[in-house]
VEXDRENRO-115996 format. One line per field, with one value per residue (C-alpha): residue number from 1; residue in three letters; x, y, z negated. Coordinates in steps of 0.2 Angstrom, whole numbers. Each point is the difference from the previous one (the first is absolute). Layout:
REM VEXDRENRO-115996
nr <- c(NUM,...)
rest <- c(ALA,...)
x <- c(X,...)
y <- c(Y,...)
z <- c(Z,...)
//
This chain:
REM VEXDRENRO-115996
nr <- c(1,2,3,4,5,6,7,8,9,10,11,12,13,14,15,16,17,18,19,20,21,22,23,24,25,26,27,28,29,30,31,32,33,34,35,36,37,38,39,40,41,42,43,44,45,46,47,48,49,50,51,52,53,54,55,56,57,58,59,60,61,62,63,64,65,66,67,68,69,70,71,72,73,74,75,76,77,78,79,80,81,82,83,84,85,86,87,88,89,90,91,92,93,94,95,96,97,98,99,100,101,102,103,104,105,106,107,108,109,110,111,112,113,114,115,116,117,118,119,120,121,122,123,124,125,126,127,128,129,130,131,132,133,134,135,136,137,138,139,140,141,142,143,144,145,146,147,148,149,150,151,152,153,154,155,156,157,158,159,160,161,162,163,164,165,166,167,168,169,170,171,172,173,174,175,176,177,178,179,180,181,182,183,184,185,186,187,188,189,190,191,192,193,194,195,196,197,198,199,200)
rest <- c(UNK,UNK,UNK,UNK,UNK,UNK,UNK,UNK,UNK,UNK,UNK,UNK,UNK,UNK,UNK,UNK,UNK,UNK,UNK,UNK,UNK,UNK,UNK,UNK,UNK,UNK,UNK,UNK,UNK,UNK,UNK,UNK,UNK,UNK,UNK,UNK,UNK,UNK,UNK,UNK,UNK,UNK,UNK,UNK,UNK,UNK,UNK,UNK,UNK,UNK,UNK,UNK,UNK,UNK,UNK,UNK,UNK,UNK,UNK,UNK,UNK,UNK,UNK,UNK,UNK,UNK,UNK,UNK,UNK,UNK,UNK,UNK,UNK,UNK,UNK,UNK,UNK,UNK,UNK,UNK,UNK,UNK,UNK,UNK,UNK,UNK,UNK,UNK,UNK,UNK,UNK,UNK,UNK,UNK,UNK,UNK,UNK,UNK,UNK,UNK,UNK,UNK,UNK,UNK,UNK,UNK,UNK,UNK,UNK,UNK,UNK,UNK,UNK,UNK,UNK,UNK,UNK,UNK,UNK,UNK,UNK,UNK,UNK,UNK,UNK,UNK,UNK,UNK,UNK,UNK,UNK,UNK,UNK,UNK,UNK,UNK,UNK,UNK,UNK,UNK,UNK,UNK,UNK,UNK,UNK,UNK,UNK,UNK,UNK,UNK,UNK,UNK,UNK,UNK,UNK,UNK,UNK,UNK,UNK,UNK,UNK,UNK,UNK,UNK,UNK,UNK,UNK,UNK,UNK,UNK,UNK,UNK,UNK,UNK,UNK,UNK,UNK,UNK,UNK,UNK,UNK,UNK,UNK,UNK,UNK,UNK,UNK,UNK,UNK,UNK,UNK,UNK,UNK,UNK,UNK,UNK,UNK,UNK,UNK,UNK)
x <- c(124,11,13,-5,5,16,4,-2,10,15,-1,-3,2,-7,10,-2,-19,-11,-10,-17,10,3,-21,-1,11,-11,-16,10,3,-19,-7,12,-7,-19,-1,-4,-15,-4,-6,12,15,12,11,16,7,-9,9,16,-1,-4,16,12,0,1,-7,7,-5,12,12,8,11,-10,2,-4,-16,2,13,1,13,4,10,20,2,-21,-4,14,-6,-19,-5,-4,8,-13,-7,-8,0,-9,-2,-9,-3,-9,-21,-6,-5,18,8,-10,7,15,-1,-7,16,11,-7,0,20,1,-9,5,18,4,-6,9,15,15,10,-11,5,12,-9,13,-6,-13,-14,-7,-8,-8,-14,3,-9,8,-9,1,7,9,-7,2,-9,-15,-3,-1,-14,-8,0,-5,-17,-5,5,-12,-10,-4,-4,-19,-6,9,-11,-14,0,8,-17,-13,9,-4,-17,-1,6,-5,18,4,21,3,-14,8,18,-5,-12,13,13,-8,-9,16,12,11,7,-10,17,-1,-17,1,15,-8,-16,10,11,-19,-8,14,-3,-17,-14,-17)
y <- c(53,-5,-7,-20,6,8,-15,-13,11,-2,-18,0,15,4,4,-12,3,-3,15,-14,0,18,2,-12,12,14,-9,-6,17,7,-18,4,20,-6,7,-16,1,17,13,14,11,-11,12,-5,14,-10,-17,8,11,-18,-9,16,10,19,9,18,8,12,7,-14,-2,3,-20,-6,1,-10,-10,-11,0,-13,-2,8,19,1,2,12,10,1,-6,-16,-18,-3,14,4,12,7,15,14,7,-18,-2,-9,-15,-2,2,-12,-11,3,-6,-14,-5,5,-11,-15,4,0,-17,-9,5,7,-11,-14,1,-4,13,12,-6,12,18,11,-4,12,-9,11,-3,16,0,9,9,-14,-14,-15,-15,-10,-17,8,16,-8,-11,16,6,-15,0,20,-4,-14,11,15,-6,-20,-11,-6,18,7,-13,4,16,1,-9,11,15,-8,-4,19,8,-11,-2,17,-2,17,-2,-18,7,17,-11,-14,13,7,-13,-6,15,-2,7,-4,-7,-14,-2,-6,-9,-9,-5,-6,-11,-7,-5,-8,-13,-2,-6,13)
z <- c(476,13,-10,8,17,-7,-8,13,13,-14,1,20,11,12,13,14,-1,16,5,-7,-15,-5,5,-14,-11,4,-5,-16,-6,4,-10,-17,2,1,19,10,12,-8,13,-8,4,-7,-15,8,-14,-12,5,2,-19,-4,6,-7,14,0,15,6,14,11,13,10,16,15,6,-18,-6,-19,-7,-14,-15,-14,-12,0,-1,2,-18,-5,17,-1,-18,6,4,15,11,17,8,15,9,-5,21,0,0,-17,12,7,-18,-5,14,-6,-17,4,14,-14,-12,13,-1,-18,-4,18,1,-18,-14,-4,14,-8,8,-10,-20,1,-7,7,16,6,13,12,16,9,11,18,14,12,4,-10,11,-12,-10,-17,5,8,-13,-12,12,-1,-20,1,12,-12,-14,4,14,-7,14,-7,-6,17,14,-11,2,17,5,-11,11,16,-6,-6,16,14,3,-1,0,-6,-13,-6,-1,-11,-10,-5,-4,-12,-8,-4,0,15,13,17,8,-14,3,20,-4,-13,11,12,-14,-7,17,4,-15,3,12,0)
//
């Protein structure tokens, strides 16, 4: 399914990505899987069973809350050459989350970067508590909230919530977290990241 993607990220990675550029990713991946402009909880177990990936949910270190693992000792240690795994003291919104980061690692930093041919190398890039300053790991936000929360469906419903609740902030926030399975925290910071692009 996604096998295009996979292939022109071998021929050009996509490391030195703009933020604008990994939002394209993001809606790549949902056009290939049938999810564009779909008013749906995007499957992102779906999309990752579809690129390889195996899922497993358990005990982590108390600053990491997932981490991603490709390649090198992975199979031999979890039956599988490309896993993620997330914690199981996590929501189901916030693991989702997390899977979609991880998978903004694997296809932005991972495929195609030279320094990766060699298969005894393990990738791993874990997803911590702390705050996300640096370029890679806001741009992995970025791809994450078009992932899960896709910029069109997002302002529409963002709007049909106002509409709903006369403005009701607290009725907006619960309403677009579950509509599309997210924690509230990603939800404010994702309004904030729309508005700013648009004119109402």
């Amino acid at each position: 399914m996604y096998d295009k993607i996979i292939t022109n990220l071998e021929k050009s990675p996509a490391n030195n990505y703009t933020m604008e550029e990994a939002e394209i990713l993001a809606n790549m991946i949902l056009k290939l899987g049938g999810y564009i402009d779909k008013n749906i909880v995007i499957p992102i177990i779906n999309i990752l069973s579809n690129l390889g990936f195996k899922i497993y949910s358990s005990e982590t270190p108390k600053t990491i809350l997932g981490n991603i693992f490709v390649s090198g000792n992975t199979k031999k240690s979890y039956g599988s050459n490309k896993i993620i795994i997330v914690s199981n003291k996590e929501s189901l919104f916030s693991q989702r989350y997390i899977m979609a980061y991880e998978l903004a690692y694997y296809l932005i930093n991972y495929v195609g970067r030279e320094k990766y041919y060699d298969k005894n190398y393990t990738f791993s890039k874990a997803y911590s508590k702390i705050k996300h300053n640096s370029f890679d790991e806001i741009r992995a936000d970025k791809f994450a909230n078009e992932l899960l929360m896709p910029k069109k469906i997002f302002l529409e419903q963002y709007l049909k919530a106002i509409k709903k609740s006369d403005y009701n902030n607290e009725y907006i926030i619960t309403y677009l977290s579950y509509f599309f399975y997210v924690e509230q925290s990603c939800v404010k910071r994702r309004i904030i990241d729309v508005l700013s692009t648009i004119s109402i």
